[in-house]
N, C-alpha and C positions, 0 to 999 in steps of 0.2 A: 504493500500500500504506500510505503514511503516513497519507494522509488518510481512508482507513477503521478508523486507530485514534484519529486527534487526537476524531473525534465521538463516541464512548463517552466519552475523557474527559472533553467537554466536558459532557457532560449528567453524567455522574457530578457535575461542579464545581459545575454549575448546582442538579441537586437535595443534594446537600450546605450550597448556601449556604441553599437553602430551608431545611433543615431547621434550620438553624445560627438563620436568624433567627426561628421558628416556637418553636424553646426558647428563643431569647432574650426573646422577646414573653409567653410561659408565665411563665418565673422570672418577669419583671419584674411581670406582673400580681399574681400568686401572693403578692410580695413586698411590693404596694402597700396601702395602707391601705385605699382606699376600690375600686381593681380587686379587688383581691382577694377581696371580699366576692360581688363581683355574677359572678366567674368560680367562686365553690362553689356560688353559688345556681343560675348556669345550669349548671354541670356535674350536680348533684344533679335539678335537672329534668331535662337529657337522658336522665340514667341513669334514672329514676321512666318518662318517656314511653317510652325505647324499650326496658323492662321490662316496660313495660304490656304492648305490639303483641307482645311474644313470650310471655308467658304466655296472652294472648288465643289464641295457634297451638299451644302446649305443651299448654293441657289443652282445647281445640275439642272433640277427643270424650269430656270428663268434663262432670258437672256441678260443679258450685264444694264445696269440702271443708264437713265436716258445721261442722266449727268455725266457716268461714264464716256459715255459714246460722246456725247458733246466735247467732254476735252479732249481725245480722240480726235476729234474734226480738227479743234483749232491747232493743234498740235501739226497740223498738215501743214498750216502755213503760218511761217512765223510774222505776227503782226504784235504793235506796241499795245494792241486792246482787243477784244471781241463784241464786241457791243455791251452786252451785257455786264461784265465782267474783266479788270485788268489782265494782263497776259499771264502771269508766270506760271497758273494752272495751264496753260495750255502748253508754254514750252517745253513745260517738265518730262507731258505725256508724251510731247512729240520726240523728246531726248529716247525715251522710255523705250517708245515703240521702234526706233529707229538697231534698238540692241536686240529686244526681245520681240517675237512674234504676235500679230494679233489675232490675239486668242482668248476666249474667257478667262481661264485659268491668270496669265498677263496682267490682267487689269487686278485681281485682287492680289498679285505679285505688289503690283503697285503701290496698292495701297495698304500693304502690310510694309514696306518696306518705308513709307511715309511715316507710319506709325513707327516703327522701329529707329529711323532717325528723331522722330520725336524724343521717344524714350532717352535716348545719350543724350541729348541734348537738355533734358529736364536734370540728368544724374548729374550733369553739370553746373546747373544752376543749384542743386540741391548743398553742391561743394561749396559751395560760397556760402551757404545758410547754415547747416550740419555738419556733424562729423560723419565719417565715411559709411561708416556701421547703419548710421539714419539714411541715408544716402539712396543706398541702394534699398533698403524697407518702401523708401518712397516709388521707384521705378518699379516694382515689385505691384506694389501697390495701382498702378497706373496701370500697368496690362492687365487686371483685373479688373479696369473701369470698363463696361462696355461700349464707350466711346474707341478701347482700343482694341476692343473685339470685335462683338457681334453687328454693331453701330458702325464700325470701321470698313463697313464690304463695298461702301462707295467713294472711289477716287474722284476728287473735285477740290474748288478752291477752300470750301469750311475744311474737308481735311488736311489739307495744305498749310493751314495755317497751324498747324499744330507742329509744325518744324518752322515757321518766320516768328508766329508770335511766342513761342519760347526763346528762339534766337532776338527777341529784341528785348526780354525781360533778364536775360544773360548779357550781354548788352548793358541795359542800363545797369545791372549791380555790380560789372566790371567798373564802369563811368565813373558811379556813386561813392565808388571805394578809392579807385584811383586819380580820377579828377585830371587826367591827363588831355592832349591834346587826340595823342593817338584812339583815349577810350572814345573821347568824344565822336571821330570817324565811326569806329567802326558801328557805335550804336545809331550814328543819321543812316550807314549803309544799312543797318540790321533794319529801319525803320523803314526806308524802302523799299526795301524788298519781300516787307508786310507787305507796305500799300502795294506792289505791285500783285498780292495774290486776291487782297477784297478789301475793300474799301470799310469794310465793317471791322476793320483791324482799328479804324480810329476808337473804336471802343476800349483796347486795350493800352495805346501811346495817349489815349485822355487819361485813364487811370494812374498811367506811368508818369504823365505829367506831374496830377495830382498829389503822388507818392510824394512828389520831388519837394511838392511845398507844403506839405506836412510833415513829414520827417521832423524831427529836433534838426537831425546835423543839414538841415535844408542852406544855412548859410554858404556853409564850406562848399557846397555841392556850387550855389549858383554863382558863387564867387569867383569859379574856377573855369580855364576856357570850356570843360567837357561838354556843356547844355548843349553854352551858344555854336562850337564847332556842328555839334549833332546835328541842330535845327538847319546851318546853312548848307552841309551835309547832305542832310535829308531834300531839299527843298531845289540843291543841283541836280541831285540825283533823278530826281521826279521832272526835270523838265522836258525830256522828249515825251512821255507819257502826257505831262499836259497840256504839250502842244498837240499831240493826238487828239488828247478829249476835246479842245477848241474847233479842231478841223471836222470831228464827229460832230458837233453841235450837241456837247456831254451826254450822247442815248445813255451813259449807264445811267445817269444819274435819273432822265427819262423812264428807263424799265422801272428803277425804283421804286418814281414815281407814281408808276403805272399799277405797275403790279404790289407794291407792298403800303400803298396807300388807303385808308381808312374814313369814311368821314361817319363811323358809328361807333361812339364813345362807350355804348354796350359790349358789342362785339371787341372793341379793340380789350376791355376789363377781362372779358370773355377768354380770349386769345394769350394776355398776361399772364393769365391762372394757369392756361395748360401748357405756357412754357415753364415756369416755377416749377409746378408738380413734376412734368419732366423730368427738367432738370437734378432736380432732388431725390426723384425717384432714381438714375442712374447714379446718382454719387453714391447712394443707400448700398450698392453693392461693394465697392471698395472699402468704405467705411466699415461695414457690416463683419466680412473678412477679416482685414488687420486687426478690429477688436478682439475677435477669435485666436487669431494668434498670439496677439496680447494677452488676451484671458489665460492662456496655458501657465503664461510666467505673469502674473499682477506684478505690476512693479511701477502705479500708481503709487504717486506719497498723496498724505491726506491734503486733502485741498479746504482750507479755511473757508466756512458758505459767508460767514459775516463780515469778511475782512479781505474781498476781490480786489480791491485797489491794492493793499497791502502787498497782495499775494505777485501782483503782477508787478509791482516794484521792486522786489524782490526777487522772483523770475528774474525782470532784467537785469539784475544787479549780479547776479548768478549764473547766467545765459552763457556764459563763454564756459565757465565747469559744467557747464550742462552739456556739450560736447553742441553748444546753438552761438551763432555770432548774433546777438541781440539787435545788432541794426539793424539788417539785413532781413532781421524776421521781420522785424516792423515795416521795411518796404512791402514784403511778400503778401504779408498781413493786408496791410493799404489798397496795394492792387489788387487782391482777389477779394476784397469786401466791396470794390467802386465797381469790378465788372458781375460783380455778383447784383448789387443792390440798382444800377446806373441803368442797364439797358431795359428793365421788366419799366421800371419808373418813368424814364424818357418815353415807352411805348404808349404806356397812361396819356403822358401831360400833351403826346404828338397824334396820338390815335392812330399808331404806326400796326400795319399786322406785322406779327412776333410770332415768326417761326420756329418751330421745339429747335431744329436743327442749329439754330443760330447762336446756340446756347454748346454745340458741339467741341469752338475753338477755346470758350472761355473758362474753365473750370478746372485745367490742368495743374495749376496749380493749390488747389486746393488739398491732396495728402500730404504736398509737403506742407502748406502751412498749420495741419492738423499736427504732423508728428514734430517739426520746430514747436511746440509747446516747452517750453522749458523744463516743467514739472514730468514731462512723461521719460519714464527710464525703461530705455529698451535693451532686451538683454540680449548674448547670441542666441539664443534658442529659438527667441522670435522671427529672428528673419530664416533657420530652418520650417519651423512655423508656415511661413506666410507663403515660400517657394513652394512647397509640398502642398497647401490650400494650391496655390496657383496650377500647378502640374498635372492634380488630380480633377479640375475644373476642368484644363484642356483637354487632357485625356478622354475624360470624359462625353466631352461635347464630340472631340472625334471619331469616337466609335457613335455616336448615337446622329452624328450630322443627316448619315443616307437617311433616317427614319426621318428627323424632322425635318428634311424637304419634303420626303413624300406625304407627312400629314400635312403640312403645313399646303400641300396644292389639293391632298381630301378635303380640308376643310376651305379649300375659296377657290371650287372647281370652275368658277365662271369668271376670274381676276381677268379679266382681257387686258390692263396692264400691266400685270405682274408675267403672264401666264401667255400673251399673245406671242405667236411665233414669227418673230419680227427677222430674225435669221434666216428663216426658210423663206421668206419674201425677198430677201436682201439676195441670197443665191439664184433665186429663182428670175429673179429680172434681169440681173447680171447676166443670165443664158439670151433673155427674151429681145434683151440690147445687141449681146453680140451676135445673136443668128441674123435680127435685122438690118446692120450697121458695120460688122465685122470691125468695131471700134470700141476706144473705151468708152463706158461707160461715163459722161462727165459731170451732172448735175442730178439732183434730185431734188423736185422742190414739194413741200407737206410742211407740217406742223413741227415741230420742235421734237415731239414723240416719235415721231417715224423718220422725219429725214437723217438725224446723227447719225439711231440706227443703221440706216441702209449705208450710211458714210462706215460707219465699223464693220461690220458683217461683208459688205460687197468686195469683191478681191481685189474692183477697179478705186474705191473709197470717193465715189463722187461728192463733191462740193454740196453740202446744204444749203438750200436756198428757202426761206423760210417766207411765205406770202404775207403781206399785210402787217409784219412788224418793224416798226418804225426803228429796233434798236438790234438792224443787222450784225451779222456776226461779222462780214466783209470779205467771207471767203470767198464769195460768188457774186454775182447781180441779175438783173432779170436780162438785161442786154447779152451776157456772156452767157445765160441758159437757154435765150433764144438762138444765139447764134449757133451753141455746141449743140443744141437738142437737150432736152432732157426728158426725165420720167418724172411726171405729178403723181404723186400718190393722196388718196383721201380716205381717212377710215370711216368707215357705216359705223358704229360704235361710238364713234366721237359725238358729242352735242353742236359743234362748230362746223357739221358736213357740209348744209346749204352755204357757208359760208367759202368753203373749200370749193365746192360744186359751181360757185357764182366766180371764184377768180379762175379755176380751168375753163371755163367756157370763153372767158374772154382774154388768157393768154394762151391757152392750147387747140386750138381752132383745127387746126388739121394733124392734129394728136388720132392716133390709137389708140381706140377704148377699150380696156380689156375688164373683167370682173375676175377678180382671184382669191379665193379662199385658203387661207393657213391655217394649220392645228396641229400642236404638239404632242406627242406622248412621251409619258415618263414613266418607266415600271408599270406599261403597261396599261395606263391611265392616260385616260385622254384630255386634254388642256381643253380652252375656247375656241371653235372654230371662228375666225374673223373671217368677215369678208371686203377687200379692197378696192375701190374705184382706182382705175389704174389708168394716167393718159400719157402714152408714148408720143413725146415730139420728135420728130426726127430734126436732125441737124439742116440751118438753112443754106441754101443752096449759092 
């Protein structure tokens, strides 16, 4: 009877010391100068690769989102704008596409590997705030946000920003610290190269303003050339871009207008709400997490309820034995409470619609300004802790991903956006051009939803040409799709067909009318059948 309990304990003893020395070899890394760097670079690749292999099985029976496809297009031709949107979403893709194949799989390469620069670039910014051991708890921490997972499957400018607007909050706490001539450059160039991904990046270079004259050591900071270089920096750097918007007659700032314009003070309250809960709602995971691995080792000290002010004077007085540079929290601190509190408020007092998404670039930093708490003492075990939560999450998802695409298309078997087979139309006209024309195919003109697409899917990638929107993308014009010929495409599904139906008639006149239906199957299951008004123009003579 003894010796059928000494053996549980002795394997208990055995995987105990395992694990004892597993978080020993973690902190120690974590904690090194030179390990430490190449254990976020490969943790940030593993997460990026086995990101990649579950979104490949997550959306199997979609095709790639329209946003996808869109950057995609403009990435064809490199311009200082796209209408809608500054450049640098698009030349990233078109860098992208030009190494790697276009292919589904490709695109969430992409954007896993967005996110993966993100990640070093935060562990970065975390070294300037924490010590290393925190550091990397933080990064950790962030590939279990589902902004850098599940949320993460579409490449575009909000994702984008989550490598400039780290790179300019890295940036200013270099600036802040060093006050130099050289910090100042690099944070105008780091601010540019926000604006040049979205213009919604001024949300976070107001914050960082703010930072700047709040702070206590706000003197020394503006005393110093670093601001002023930054601002004139910034402000050189931006000028081909707005001599661009001039010669556009600013459409971005038009679509804006157009589309994220409001004049219902309900609806915009309305709209505030579900980006907050959102928002809250995806922090809730990471949060959620790290406590968990915290809970194993508590190493809370008690926190005085009647004496907060005391507590936090003392924090800072502390801050630097607390393995935290106390300034530097208080920037982090500043800026993630203005882009937190700043955009939901402004969308109130402007009756702006407030998109969940738009909440995607801003929130990055808020694990580290949780674990920069002074008071929290985190031990090694926690960040063996938090990797192993992390690992067994991914794991998990990728063995169960094939199931939840396939439920996930049981349960919304008639998505004609999610689920239309925009692919098999894109191949299929690409035939229907060259048997007619024995050329490339060179234009496509439709709505925003079908042209990208047939720009990514078709082998020839013709030119979107989008009818009736005032804030072209500029890769094409209606002169250069008359003269190449193109294919209008209109979908029966859309609410805007008559609308579609009223400009082919009067620019596709001796077009070929075809009617084409698409449908997908996936394991077996059958997607929406769509059906497409289709009007071939040939090329004029």
């Amino acid at each position: 009877m003894s010796g059928v309990q000494v053996l549980p304990a002795k394997v208990h003893a055995r995987a105990s010391s395992v694990v004892r020395r597993m978080a020993a070899w973690l902190a120690a890394s974590a904690s090194d100068r030179a390990a430490g760097l190449w254990l976020v670079i490969g943790f940030a690749a593993a997460h990026a690769v086995l990101w990649t292999f579950i979104l490949v099985n997550l959306k199997a029976a979609q095709d790639v989102h329209m946003d996808v496809a869109e950057a995609f297009a403009w990435g064809q031709k490199l311009q200082l704008g796209y209408g809608k949107h500054p450049p640098l979403a698009g030349w990233v893709a078109g860098i992208w596409f030009k190494i790697f194949p276009v292919a589904d799989w490709a695109t969430y390469a992409l954007a896993m590997a967005t996110l993966g620069c993100g990640l070093a670039i935060n562990w970065l910014i975390a070294l300037r705030v924490v010590d290393r051991r925190r550091a990397f708890f933080v990064v950790v921490m962030l590939a279990l946000y589902p902004i850098f997972n599940f949320k993460g499957f579409k490449y575009n400018p909000d994702l984008l920003q989550l490598v400039t607007l780290p790179l300019v909050v890295l940036a200013y706490l270099d600036a802040f610290e060093k006050r130099s001539v050289r910090a100042g450059l690099w944070l105008g160039l780091a601010g540019a190269l926000a604006l040049m991904t979205k213009y919604w990046v001024l949300t976070m270079i107001g914050a960082i303003g703010l930072a700047a004259l709040i702070h206590p050591d706000r003197l020394k900071f503006l005393r110093s050339p670093a601001p002023w270089v930054a601002i004139a920096t910034l402000v050189a750097a931006m000028i081909p871009h707005l001599i661009w918007l001039k010669e556009v007659d600013f459409v971005p700032l038009t679509y804006a207008g157009d589309v994220y314009g409001l004049s219902s003070r309900a609806q915009s309250a309305q709209l505030v709400l579900g980006y907050v809960g959102h928002n809250l709602a995806l922090l809730a995971a990471p949060v959620a997490l790290a406590a968990i691995a915290l809970a194993w080792t508590p190493r809370w000290s008690a926190i005085p309820v009647r004496q907060p002010l005391a507590l936090l004077t003392r924090a800072w007085s502390r801050g630097a034995n607390a393995g935290v540079n106390a300034s530097q929290v208080l920037n982090i601190w500043i800026i993630q409470l203005v882009v937190a509190i700043g955009p939901p408020l402004g969308g109130l007092i402007f009756t702006v619609y407030m998109k969940t998404d738009w909440g995607i670039s801003l929130f990055f930093l808020t694990p580290l300004a949780l674990v920069a708490i002074p008071w929290l003492r985190l031990q090694k075990i926690a960040l063996f802790h938090i990797v192993a939560i992390w690992l067994a999450v991914t794991l998990a998802v990728l063995v169960a991903s094939p199931y939840i695409a396939a439920l996930e298309m049981a349960q919304n078997p008639n998505g004609a956006s999610t689920y239309g087979a925009r692919s098999e139309l894109a191949r299929e006209l690409t035939e229907a051009w060259h048997g007619r024309f024995n050329s490339r195919w060179a234009v496509v003109a439709g709505t925003t939803e079908i042209g990208e697409p047939m720009t990514f899917y078709s082998p020839d990638h013709p030119a979107p040409f989008t009818p009736g929107e005032l804030w072209s993308s500029g890769l094409t014009s209606l002169e250069e799709a008359k003269r190449l010929g193109f294919i209008g495409i209109c979908d029966t599904t859309d609410g805007r067909l008559p609308v579609c139906d009223a400009w082919m008639a009067a620019n596709a006149v001796n077009a070929e009318r075809l009617s084409i239906t698409t449908q997908r199957f996936f394991h077996g299951r059958p997607g929406p059948a769509i059906s497409w008004k289709v009007y071939i123009a040939p090329p004029a003579k």
